[in-house]
C-alpha positions in Angstrom: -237.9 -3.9 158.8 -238.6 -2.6 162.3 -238.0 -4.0 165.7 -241.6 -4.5 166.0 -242.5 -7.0 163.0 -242.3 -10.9 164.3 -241.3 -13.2 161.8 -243.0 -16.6 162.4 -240.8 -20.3 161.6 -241.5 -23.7 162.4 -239.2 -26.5 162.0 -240.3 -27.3 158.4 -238.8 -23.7 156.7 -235.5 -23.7 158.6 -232.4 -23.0 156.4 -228.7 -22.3 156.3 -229.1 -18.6 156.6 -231.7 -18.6 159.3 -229.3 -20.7 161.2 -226.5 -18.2 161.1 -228.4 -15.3 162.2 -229.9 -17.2 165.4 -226.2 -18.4 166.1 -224.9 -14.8 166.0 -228.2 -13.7 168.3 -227.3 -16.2 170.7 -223.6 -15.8 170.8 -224.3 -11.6 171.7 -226.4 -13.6 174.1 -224.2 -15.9 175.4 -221.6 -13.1 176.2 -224.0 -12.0 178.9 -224.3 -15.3 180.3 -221.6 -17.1 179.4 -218.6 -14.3 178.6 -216.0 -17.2 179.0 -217.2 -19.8 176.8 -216.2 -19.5 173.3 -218.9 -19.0 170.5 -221.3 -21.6 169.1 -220.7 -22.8 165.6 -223.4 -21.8 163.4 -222.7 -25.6 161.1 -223.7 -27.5 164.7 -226.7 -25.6 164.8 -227.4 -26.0 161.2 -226.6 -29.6 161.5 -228.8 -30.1 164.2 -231.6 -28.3 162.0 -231.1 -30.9 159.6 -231.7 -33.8 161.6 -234.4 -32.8 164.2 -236.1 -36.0 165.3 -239.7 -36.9 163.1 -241.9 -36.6 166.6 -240.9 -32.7 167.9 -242.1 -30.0 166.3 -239.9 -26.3 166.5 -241.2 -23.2 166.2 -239.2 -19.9 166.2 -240.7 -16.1 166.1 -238.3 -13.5 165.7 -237.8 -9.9 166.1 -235.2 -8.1 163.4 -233.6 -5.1 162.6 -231.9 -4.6 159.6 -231.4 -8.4 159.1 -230.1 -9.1 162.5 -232.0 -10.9 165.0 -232.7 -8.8 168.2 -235.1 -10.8 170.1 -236.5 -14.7 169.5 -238.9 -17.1 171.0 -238.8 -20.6 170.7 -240.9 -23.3 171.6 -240.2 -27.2 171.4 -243.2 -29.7 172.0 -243.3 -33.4 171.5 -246.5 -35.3 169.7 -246.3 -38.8 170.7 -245.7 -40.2 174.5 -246.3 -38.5 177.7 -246.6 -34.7 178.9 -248.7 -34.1 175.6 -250.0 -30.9 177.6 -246.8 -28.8 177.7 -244.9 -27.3 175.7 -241.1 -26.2 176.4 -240.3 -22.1 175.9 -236.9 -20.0 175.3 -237.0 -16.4 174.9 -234.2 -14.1 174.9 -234.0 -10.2 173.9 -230.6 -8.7 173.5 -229.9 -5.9 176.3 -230.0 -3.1 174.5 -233.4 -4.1 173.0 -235.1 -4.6 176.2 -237.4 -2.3 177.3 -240.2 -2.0 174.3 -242.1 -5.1 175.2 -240.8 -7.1 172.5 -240.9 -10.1 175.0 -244.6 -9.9 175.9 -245.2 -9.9 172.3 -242.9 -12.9 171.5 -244.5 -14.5 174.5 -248.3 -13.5 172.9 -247.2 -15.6 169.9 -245.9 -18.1 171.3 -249.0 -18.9 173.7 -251.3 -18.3 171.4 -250.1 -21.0 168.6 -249.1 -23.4 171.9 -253.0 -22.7 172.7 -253.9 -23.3 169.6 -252.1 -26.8 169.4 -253.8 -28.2 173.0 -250.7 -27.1 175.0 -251.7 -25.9 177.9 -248.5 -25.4 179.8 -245.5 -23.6 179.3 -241.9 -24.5 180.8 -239.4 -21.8 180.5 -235.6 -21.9 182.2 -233.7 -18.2 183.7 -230.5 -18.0 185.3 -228.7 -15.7 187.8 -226.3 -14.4 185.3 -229.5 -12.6 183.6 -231.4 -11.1 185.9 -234.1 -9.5 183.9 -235.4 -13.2 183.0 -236.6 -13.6 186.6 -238.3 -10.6 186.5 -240.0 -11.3 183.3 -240.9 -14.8 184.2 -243.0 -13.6 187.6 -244.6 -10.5 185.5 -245.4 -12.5 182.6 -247.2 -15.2 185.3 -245.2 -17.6 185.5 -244.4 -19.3 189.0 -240.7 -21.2 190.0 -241.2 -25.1 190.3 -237.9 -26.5 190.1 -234.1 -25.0 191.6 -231.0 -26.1 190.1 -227.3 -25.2 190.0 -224.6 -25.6 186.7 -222.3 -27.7 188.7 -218.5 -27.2 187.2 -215.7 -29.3 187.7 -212.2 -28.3 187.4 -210.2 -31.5 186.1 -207.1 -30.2 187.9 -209.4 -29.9 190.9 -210.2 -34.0 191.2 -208.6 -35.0 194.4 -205.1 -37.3 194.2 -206.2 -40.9 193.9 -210.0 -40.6 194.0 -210.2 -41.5 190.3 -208.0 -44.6 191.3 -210.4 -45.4 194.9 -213.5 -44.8 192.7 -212.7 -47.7 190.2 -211.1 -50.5 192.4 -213.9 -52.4 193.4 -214.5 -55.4 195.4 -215.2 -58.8 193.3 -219.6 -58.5 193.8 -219.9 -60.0 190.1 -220.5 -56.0 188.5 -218.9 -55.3 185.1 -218.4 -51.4 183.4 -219.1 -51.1 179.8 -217.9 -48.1 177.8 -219.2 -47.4 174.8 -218.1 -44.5 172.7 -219.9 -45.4 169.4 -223.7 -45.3 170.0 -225.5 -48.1 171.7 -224.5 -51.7 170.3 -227.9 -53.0 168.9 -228.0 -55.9 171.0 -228.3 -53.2 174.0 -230.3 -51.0 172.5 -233.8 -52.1 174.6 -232.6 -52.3 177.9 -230.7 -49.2 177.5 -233.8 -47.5 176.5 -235.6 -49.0 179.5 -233.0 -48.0 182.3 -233.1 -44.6 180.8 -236.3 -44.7 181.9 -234.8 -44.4 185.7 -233.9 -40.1 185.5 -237.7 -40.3 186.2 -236.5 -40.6 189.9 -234.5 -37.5 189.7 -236.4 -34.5 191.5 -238.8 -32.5 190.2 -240.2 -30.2 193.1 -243.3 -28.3 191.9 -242.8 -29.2 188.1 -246.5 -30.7 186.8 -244.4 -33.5 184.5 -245.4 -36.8 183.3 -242.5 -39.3 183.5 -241.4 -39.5 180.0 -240.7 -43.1 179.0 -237.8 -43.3 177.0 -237.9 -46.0 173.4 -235.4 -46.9 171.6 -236.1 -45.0 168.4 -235.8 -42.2 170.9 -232.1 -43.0 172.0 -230.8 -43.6 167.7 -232.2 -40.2 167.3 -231.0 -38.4 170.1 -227.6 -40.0 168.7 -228.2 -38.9 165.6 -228.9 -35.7 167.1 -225.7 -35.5 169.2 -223.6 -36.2 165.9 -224.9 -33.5 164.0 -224.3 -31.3 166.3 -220.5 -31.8 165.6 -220.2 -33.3 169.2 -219.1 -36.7 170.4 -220.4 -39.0 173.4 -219.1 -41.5 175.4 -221.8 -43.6 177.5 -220.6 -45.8 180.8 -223.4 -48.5 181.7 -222.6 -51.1 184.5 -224.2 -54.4 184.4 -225.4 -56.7 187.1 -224.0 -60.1 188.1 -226.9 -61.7 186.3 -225.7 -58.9 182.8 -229.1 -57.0 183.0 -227.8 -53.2 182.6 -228.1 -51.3 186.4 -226.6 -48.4 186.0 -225.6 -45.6 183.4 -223.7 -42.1 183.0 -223.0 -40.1 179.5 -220.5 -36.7 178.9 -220.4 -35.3 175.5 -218.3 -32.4 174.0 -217.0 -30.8 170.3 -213.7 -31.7 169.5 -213.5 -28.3 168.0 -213.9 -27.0 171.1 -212.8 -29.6 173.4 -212.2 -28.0 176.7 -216.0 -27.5 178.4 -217.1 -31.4 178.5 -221.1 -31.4 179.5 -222.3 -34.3 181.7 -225.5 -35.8 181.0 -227.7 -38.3 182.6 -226.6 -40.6 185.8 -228.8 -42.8 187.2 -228.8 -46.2 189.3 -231.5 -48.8 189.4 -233.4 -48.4 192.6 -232.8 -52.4 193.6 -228.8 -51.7 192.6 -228.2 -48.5 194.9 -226.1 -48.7 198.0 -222.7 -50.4 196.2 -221.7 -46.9 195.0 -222.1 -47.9 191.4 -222.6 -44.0 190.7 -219.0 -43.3 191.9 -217.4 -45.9 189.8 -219.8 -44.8 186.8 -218.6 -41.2 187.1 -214.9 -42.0 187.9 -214.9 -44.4 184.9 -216.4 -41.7 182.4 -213.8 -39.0 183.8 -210.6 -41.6 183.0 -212.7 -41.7 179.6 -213.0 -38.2 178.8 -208.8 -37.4 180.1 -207.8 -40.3 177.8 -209.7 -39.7 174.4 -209.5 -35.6 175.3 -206.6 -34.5 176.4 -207.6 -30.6 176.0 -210.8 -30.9 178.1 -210.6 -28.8 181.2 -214.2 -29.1 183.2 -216.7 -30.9 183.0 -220.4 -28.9 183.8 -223.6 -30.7 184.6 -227.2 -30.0 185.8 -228.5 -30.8 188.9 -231.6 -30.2 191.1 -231.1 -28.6 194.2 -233.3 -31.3 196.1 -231.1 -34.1 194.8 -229.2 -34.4 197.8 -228.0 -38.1 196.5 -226.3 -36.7 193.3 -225.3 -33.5 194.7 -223.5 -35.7 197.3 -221.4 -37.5 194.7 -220.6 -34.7 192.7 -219.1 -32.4 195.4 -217.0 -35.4 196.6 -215.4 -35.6 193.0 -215.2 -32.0 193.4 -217.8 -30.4 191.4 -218.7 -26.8 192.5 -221.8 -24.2 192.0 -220.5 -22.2 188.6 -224.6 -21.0 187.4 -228.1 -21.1 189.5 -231.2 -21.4 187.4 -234.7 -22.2 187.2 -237.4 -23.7 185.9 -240.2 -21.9 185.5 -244.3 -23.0 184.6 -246.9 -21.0 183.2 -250.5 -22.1 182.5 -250.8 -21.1 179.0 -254.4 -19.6 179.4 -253.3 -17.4 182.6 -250.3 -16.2 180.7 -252.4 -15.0 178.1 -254.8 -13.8 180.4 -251.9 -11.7 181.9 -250.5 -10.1 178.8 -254.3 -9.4 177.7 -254.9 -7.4 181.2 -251.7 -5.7 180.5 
C-alpha cells in the first residue's frame, strides 16, 4: 500500500487490530507533543471502541504504509440534541510524513462526508508544542475562535495549609458529597441538570449551541470513562435547602496513576460568591492524595477569558504547562479552499 491510499472507517467496523495501530500512531504522536507522558494503552482505546455511546457516530480515514498508520483524520458528531450543524475534527500526520499533502487530502474526506451528512461546521484543536497544526489550520481556512492553556499542577507545589483553609467552612447550611462510584440514582437528574451550568464557561468566537446535558448522557459518559481503564471521583455540594449547587470531577488510570486530569467545575449562578469552587477543588485534591497515592499533577483545561476559574486555579497553584486552540472552519469554505488549491 502507498502513503497516498486513504482507508475509510466509521464507528460500526472498528476492531482490535485497528485499535492497536491508531494507538501506536498516536503514541509516535504524542512524543512530539507530549515526550513526558508515558504511552497510551492500546486495551483503553479498544475499550472505549467497544462502548461508544448509541447517539455519536466516529469516523476515521487513514493514510498507511506498510501496515503502519502515518497520517489519520477523525471526525466525531452527535445526532440528537443541540449543535446538530458541527461536526468535531482531529488530524495528525507524523513528521516525517509531512510535506506531501496528505492532510489536505484527509481534510477533503473528511469535509466531504461531514458535507454530506448536513454538517456544516468543522471544530478542530492545535497546540504550541506542534507548530505545523497552526499553520495548517489558517491555510486549510480555518479561523481561531477560542484560546486556552493546559493548566498543570504540581501536588508538591499546593501551598502549606491551603487544602486545610479551603475546606473549613463557616456553618451556612452547605454539605460536600463525594462520590467515587458513578452518580447514585436518586441524583442522577439534578446532576444532569447542573451539568448543564459549563454552558457559562467562555466561548469567545466559537458558533456553539449550549449543549443540554440528560441523564442517559452522564451513565454513558460513565460507562465511557470505565472502559477506558480510568476511574473518577465526582465532588457535588448541596444547598441548605439539598438541591445540588455546585460540582467538580478528576479522573485518571490506575495503571498509570501519576497525571490526574480535571474535568468540569462549575457553580450555580444564584450559589457564587461563598467560594463553593475552592472547597469543591480542595475537597477533590484530599480525594485524589488519599485514594492515589502515586498521582503527581493534576492538568486541566481552561479558557483564557475565564478570568473566574483561572483565578482559583493559580491560587491552588496551577501553572501554564500547553497553549492551544480551537479552531472553526465552515465546511463549504474549506472545501472551497482545498478545491482552489
Amino acid at each position: 500500500m502507498t502513503t497516498t491510499d486513504v482507508q475509510q472507517r466509521d464507528h460500526t467496523a472498528l476492531t482490535e487490530e485497528f485499535a492497536r495501530a491508531l494507538v501506536a500512531h498516536l503514541n509516535r504522536m504524542r512524543a512530539e507533543s507530549h515526550p513526558d507522558d508515558p504511552p497510551t494503552d492500546p486495551a483503553n482505546v479498544w475499550g472505549q471502541m467497544q462502548h461508544l455511546p448509541p447517539i455519536l457516530e466516529l469516523d476515521f480515514w487513514t493514510v498507511e504504509d506498510g501496515g503502519t498508520i502515518v497520517a489519520h483524520a477523525r471526525t466525531q458528531a452527535f445526532t440528537v440534541g443541540q449543535n446538530q450543524h458541527l461536526a468535531e475534527l482531529e488530524l495528525m500526520v507524523s513528521p516525517a510524513a509531512r510535506g506531501r499533502g496528505l492532510g489536505r487530502t484527509l481534510l477533503g474526506h473528511a469535509a466531504r462526508s461531514m458535507q454530506a451528512r448536513g454538517r456544516t461546521l468543522l471544530l478542530t484543536q492545535t497546540n504550541d508544542r506542534v507548530p505545523a497544526g497552526e499553520v495548517f489550520a489558517r491555510r486549510a481556512g480555518f479561523q481561531p475562535g477560542l484560546s486556552n492553556h493546559v493548566n498543570r499542577l504540581l501536588l508538591t507545589d499546593i501551598p502549606d495549609g491551603l487544602l486545610d483553609a479551603w475546606t473549613t467552612r463557616p456553618d451556612d447550611g452547605y454539605t460536600l458529597d463525594v462520590w467515587t462510584d458513578g452518580v447514585p440514582e436518586a441524583d442522577l437528574d439534578a446532576y444532569a441538570e447542573l451539568l448543564n451550568v459549563m454552558n457559562s464557561a467562555p466561548r469567545d468566537d466559537l458558533d456553539v449551541e449550549d449543549h443540554r446535558t440528560t441523564p442517559e448522557e452522564v451513565r454513558s459518559m460513565e460507562t465511557l470513562t470505565r472502559a477506558g481503564g480510568r476511574v473518577a471521583v465526582v465532588a457535588v455540594v448541596r444547598a441548605p435547602d439539598g438541591t445540588l449547587a455546585g460540582l467538580t470531577d478528576v479522573s485518571w488510570r490506575p495503571a498509570q496513576p501519576g497525571i490526574v486530569s480535571q474535568g468540569n467545575t462549575g457553580v450555580l449562578p444564584a450559589h457564587r460568591g461563598h467560594q463553593l469552587g475552592r472547597w469543591l477543588k480542595a475537597a477533590n485534591v484530599r480525594e485524589v492524595l488519599r485514594l492515589n497515592p502515586h498521582a503527581t499533577e493534576i492538568r486541566t483545561q481552561n479558557a483564557d477569558s475565564n478570568g473566574p476559574m483561572l483565578k482559583i486555579n493559580t491560587d491552588l497553584g496551577f501553572r501554564p504547562f500547553m497553549a492551544s486552540t480551537v479552531w472553526q472552519g465552515a465546511v463549504a469554505d474549506v472545501r472551497s479552499g482545498l478545491e482552489r488549491n
